[in-house]
C-alpha positions as CSV (number, residue, x, y, z in Angstrom):
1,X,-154.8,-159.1,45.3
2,X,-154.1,-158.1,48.6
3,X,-154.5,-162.2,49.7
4,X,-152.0,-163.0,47.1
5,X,-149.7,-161.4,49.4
6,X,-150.8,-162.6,52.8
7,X,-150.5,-166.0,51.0
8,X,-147.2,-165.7,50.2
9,X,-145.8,-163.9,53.5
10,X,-147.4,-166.7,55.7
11,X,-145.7,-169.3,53.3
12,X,-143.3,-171.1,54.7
13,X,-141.0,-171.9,51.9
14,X,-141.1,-167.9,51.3
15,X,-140.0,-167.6,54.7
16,X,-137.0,-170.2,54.2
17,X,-136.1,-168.4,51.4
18,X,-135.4,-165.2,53.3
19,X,-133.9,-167.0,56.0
20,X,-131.3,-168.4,52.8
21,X,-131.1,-165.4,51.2
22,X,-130.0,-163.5,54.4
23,X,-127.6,-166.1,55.2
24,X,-126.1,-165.7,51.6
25,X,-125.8,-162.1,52.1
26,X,-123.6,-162.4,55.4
27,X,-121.3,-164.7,53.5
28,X,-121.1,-162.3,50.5
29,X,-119.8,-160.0,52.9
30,X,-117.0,-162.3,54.2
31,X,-116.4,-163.3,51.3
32,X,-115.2,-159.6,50.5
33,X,-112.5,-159.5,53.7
34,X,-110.6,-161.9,51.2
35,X,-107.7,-160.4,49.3
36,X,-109.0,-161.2,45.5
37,X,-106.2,-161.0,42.6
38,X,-109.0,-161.5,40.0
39,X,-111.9,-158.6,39.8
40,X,-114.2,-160.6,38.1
41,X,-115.2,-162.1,42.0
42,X,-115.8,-158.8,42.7
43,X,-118.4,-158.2,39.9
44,X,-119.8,-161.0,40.9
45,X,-120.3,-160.2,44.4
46,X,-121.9,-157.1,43.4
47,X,-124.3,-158.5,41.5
48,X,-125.4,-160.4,44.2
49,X,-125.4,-157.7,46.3
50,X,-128.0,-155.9,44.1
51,X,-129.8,-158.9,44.0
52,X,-130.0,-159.2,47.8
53,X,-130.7,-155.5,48.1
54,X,-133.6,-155.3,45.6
55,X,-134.8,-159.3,46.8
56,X,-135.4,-157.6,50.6
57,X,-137.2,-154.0,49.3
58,X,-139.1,-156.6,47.4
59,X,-140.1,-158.7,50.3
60,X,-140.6,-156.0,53.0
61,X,-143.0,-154.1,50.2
62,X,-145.2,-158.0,50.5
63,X,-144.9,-157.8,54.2
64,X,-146.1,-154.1,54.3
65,X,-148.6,-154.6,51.7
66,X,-149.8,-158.1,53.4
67,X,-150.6,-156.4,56.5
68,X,-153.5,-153.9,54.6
69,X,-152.3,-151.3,57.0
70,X,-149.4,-149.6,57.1
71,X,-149.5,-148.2,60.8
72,X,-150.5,-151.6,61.6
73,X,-147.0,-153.0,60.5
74,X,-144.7,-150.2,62.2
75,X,-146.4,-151.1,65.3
76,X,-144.6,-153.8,65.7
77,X,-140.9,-153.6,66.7
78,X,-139.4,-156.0,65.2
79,X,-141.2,-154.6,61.4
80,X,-139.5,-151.3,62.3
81,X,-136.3,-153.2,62.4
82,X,-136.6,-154.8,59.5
83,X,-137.7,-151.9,57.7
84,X,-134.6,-149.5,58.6
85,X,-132.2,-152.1,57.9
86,X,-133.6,-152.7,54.8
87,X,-134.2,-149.1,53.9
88,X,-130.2,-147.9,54.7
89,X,-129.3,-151.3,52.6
90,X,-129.9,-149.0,49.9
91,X,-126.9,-146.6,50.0
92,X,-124.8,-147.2,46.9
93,X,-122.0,-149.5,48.1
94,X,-120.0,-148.1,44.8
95,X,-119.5,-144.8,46.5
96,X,-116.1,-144.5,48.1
97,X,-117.3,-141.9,50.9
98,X,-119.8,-144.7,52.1
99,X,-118.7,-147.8,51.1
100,X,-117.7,-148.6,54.8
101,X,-120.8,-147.6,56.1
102,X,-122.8,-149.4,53.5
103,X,-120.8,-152.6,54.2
104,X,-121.4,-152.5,57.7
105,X,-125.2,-151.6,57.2
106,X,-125.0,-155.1,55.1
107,X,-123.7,-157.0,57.8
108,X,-126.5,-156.0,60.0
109,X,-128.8,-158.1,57.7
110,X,-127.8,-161.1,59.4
111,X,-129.5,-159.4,62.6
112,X,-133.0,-159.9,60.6
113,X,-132.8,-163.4,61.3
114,X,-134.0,-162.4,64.8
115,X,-137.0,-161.5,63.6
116,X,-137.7,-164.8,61.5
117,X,-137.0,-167.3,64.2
118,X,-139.2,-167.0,67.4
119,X,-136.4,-168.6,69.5
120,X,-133.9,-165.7,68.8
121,X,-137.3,-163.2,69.4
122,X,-137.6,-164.6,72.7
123,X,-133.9,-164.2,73.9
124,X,-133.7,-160.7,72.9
125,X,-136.9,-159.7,74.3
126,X,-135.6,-161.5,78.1
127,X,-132.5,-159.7,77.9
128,X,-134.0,-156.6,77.2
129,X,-136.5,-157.0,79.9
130,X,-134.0,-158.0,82.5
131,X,-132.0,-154.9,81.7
132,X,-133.3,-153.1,84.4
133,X,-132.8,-156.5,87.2
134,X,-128.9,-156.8,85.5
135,X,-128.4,-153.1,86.2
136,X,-128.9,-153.3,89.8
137,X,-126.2,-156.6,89.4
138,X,-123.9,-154.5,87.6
139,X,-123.7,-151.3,89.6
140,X,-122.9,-153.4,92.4
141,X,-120.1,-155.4,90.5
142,X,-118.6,-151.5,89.8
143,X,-119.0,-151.0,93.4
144,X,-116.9,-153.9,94.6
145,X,-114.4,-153.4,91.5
146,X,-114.0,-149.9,92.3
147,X,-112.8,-150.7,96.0
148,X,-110.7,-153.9,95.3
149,X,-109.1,-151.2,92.6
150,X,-108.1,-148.8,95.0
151,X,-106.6,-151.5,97.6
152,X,-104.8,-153.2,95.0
153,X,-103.5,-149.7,93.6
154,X,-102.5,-148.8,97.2
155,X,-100.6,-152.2,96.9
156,X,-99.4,-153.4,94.1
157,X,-98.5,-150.3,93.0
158,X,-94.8,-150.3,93.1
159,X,-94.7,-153.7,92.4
160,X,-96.5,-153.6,88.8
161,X,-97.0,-149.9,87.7
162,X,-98.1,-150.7,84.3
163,X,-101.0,-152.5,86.1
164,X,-101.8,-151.2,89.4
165,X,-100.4,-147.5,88.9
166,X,-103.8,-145.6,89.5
167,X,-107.2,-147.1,90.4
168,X,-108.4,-147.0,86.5
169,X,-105.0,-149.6,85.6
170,X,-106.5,-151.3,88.8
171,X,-110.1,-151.6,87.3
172,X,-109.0,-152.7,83.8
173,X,-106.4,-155.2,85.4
174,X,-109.4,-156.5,87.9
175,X,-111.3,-157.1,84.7
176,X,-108.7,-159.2,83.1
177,X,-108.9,-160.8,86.4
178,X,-112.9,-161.6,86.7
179,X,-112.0,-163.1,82.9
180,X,-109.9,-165.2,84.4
181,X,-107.5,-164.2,81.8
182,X,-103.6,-164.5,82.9
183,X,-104.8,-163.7,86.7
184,X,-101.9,-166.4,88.0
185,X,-98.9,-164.1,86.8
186,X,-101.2,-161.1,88.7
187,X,-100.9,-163.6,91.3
188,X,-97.3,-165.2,91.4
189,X,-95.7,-161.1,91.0
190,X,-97.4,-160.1,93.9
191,X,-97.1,-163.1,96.2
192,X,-93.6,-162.7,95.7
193,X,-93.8,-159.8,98.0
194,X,-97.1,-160.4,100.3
195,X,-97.1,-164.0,101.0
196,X,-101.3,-163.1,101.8
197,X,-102.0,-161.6,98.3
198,X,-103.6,-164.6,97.5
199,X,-106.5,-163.6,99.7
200,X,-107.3,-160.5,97.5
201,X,-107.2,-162.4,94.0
202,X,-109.2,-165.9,95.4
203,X,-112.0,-163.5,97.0
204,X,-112.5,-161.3,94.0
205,X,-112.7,-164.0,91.6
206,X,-114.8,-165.7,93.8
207,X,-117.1,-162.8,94.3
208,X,-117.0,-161.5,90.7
209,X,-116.8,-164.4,88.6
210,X,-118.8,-166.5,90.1
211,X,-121.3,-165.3,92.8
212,X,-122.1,-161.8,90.3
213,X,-121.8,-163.9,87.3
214,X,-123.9,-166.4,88.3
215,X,-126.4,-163.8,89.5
216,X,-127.0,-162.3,86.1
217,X,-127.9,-165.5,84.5
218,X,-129.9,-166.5,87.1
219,X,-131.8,-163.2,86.0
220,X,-131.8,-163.8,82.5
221,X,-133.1,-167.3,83.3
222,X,-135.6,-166.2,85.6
223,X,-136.9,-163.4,82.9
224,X,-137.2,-166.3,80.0
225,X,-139.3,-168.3,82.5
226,X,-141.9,-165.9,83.6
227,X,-142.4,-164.8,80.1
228,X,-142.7,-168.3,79.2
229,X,-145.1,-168.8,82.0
230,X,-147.3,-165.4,80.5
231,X,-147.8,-167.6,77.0
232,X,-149.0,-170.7,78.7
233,X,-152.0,-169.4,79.6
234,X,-153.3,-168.1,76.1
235,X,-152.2,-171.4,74.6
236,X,-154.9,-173.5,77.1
237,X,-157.4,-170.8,76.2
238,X,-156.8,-171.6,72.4
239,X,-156.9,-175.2,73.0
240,X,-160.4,-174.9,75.3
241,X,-161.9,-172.9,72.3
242,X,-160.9,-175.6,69.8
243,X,-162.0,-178.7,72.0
244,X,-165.4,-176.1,72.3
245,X,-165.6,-176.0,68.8
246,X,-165.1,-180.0,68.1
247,X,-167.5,-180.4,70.7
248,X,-169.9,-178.3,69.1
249,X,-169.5,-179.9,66.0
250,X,-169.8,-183.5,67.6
251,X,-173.0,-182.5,68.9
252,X,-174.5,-181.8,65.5
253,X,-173.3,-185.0,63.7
């Protein structure tokens, strides 16, 4: 019995039906930001909904099952994910007191597509690994905002209030800047009164948005590589113990 259920979690059309069925879900959600005159779309989409909902307790119930060991399958990170989305995709979404809540918990599904496609797997796991390498980048970005803030509040001040009145203004208009959002007007206002301004806004874009910037993805980058690197080696020992085998097997024809 039990192989039944390996059989059909290592099936790939069973894992393309997931994939469609989570898909369906997110747009069953969007579909509900729409203004609908008629109710009956609404009955509809709840039907679905219950579909979905009972399809994925369903499916995590093989995966658990398929695994013959329960602690075996929380182990990995990416079941427990699975598991507690699916598990709070069972609060009524008729209730009015969570209906928000359950809607957003039903938008999350589209998050367990992470966990069927290796490619996405591999992305979150390199960002979360170069966390700690990003920090480091993003302290010092705070440190360089922080003190182009308080020169541009000491300033620009009287010249834009609303932006540079107090160093956190100056922070939140520096960010807009480093977006490269509408920094010309920043510029043109206070060039108007300091011909040099132009020498604060050119070096902190240049510093920020594309010396820091470029920094963090060359972490990221670097991070995807290495861990890339890490698999390589168990793939050539998986293909040296299949050319063993075909040699062994040579051998006895």
């Amino acid at each position: 019995m039990i192989d039944l259920f390996i059989k059909i979690r290592n099936n790939n059309l069973f894992e393309a039906f997931v994939v469609s069925v989570i898909l369906i879900s997110a747009l069953s959600i969007g579909f509900r930001t729409f203004d609908m005159e008629m109710q009956v779309y609404l009955v509809y989409l709840n039907y679905l909904d219950y579909f979905i909902t009972l399809f994925f307790l369903v499916e995590i119930l093989i995966r658990i099952i398929a695994e013959r060991n329960i602690l075996r399958f929380f182990k990995q990170g990416w079941n427990v994910f699975d598991f507690s989305v699916v598990v709070i995709s069972l609060i009524p979404i008729d209730n009015s007191e969570t209906v928000l809540l359950a809607r957003l918990i039903r938008i999350f599904r589209l998050m367990r597509l992470i966990s069927f496609i290796p490619q996405f797997r591999i992305l979150i796991e390199a960002l979360i690994q170069s966390i700690p390498r990003v920090g480091y980048v993003l302290l010092f970005m705070f440190v360089i905002f922080y003190i182009y803030a308080a020169i541009g509040s000491l300033l620009f001040s009287e010249i834009d209030p609303l932006r540079w009145g107090n160093i956190a203004l100056a922070m939140l208009t520096l960010f807009q800047t480093a977006t490269l959002e509408g920094w010309p007007d920043l510029l043109y206002a206070a060039f108007e009164v300091y011909p040099w301004s132009w020498l604060f806004f050119v070096s902190f874009i240049i510093i920020n948005s594309f010396i820091f910037m470029n920094m963090i993805i060359g972490v990221i980058i670097d991070v995807i590589s290495r861990s890339n690197d890490d698999e390589a080696p168990e793939n050539i020992k998986l293909l040296e113990e299949i050319n063993s085998k075909l040699d062994q097997l040579n051998k006895k024809l």
